[in-house]
C-alpha positions as CSV (number, residue, x, y, z in Angstrom):
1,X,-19.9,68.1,59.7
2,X,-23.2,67.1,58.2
3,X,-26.5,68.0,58.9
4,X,-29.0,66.1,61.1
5,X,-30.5,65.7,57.5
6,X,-27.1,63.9,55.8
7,X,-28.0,60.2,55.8
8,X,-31.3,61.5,54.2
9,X,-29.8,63.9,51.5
10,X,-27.1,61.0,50.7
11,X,-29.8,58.5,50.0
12,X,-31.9,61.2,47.7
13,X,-28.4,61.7,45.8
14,X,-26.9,58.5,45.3
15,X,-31.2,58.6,43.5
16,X,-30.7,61.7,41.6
17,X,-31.1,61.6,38.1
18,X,-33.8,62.2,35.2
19,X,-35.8,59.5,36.2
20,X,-36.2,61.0,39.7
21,X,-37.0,64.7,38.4
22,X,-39.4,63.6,36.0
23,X,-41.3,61.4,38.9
24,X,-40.5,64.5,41.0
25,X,-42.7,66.7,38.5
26,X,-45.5,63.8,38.0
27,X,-46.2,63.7,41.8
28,X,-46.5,67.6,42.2
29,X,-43.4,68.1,43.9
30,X,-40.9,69.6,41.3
31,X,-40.7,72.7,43.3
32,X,-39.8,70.6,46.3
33,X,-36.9,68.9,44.9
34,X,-35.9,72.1,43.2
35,X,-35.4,73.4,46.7
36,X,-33.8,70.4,48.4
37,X,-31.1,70.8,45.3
38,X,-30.9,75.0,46.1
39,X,-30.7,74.1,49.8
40,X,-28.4,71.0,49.4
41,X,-25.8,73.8,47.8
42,X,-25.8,75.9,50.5
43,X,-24.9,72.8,52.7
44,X,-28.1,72.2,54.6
45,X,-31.5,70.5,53.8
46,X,-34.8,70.9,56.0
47,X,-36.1,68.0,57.2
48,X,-39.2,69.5,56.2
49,X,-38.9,69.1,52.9
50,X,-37.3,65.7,52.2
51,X,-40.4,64.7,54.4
52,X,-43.1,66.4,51.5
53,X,-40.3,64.2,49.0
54,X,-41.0,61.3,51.3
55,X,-45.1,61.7,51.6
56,X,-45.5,62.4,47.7
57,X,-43.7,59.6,46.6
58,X,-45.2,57.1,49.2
59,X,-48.8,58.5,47.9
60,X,-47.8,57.0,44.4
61,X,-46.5,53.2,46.5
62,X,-42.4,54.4,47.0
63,X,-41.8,54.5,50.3
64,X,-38.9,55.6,52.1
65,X,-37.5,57.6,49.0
66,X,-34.6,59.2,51.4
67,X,-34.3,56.8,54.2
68,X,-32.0,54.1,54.1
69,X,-32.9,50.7,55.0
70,X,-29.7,49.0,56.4
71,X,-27.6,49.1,59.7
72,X,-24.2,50.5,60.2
73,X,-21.9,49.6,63.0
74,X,-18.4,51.1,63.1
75,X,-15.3,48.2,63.1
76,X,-13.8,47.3,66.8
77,X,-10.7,47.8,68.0
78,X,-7.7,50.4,67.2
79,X,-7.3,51.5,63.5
80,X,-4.3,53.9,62.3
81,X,-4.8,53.6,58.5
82,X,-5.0,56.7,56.6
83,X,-7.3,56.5,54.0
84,X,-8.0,59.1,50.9
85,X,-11.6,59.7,50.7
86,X,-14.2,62.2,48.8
87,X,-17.4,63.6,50.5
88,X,-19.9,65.6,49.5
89,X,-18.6,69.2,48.7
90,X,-21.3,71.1,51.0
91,X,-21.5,68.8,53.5
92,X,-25.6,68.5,52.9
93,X,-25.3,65.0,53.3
94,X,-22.9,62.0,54.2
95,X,-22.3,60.3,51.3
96,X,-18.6,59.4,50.7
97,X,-16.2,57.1,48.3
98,X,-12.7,56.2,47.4
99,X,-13.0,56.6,43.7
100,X,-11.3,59.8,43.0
101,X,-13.4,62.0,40.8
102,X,-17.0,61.8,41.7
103,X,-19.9,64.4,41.6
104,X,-22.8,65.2,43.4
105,X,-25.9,63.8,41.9
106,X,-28.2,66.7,43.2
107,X,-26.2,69.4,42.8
108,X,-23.6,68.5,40.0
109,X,-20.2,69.8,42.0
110,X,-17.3,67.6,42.1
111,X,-16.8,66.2,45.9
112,X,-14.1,67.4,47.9
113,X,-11.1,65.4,49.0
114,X,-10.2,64.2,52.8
115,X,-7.7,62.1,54.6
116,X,-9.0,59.9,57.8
C-alpha cells in the first residue's frame, strides 16, 4: 500500500526528467530531490520534503509541483473485471498503467505487475 505521500510522489514522477533536475539544481534544491529519489527507492517519501520541492519551486511562480489538480471518484455499482495493471515497484507513490513495460521516472526501475 502506498504511503500517505503516494498521490504526491506520483505527480513528481510522472514530472521526472532532465528538465526537472536541472530546475531542481537552479532553485537550490538538488539535494532535496536527490533524497526524495533515495527515499522513493526505499518505498516511502516524507512529506517534509516534497513540501521544500513544493516551496522552492513556488518561489520561482510553479506552484503545486507534486499536487494534483483534479478530482477522482471511484465508478458505482458492482464490477468483477479483472484487469492487468503495473504500479510503482516500491510502492512510494500511486501511480499505475496498463501499458506493460513502464519505468519509474524518479527512480528508473521497471514497475511491478498486478491483477485487480
Amino acid at each position: 500500500m502506498a504511503p500517505t505521500t503516494g498521490p504526491r510522489v506520483e505527480v513528481l514522477c510522472e514530472q521526472a526528467g532532465a528538465a526537472l533536475t536541472e530546475r531542481a539544481s537552479r532553485y537550490g534544491v538538488a539535494d532535496v530531490l536527490a533524497r526524495i529519489v533515495t527515499a522513493a527507492e526505499q518505498g516511502e517519501v516524507p512529506e517534509a520534503d516534497l513540501d521544500l520541492l513544493d516551496s522552492a519551486f513556488a518561489e520561482h511562480g510553479i506552484d503545486n509541483l507534486t499536487r494534483a489538480h483534479r478530482g477522482f471518484e471511484p465508478w458505482r455499482g458492482p464490477r468483477e473485471v479483472v484487469v492487468t495493471a503495473w504500479v510503482c515497484p516500491t510502492s512510494a507513490c500511486t501511480r499505475a498503467g496498463i501499458d506493460e513495460g513502464p519505468r519509474c521516472g524518479l527512480t528508473g526501475q521497471p514497475w511491478r505487475r498486478i491483477e485487480l
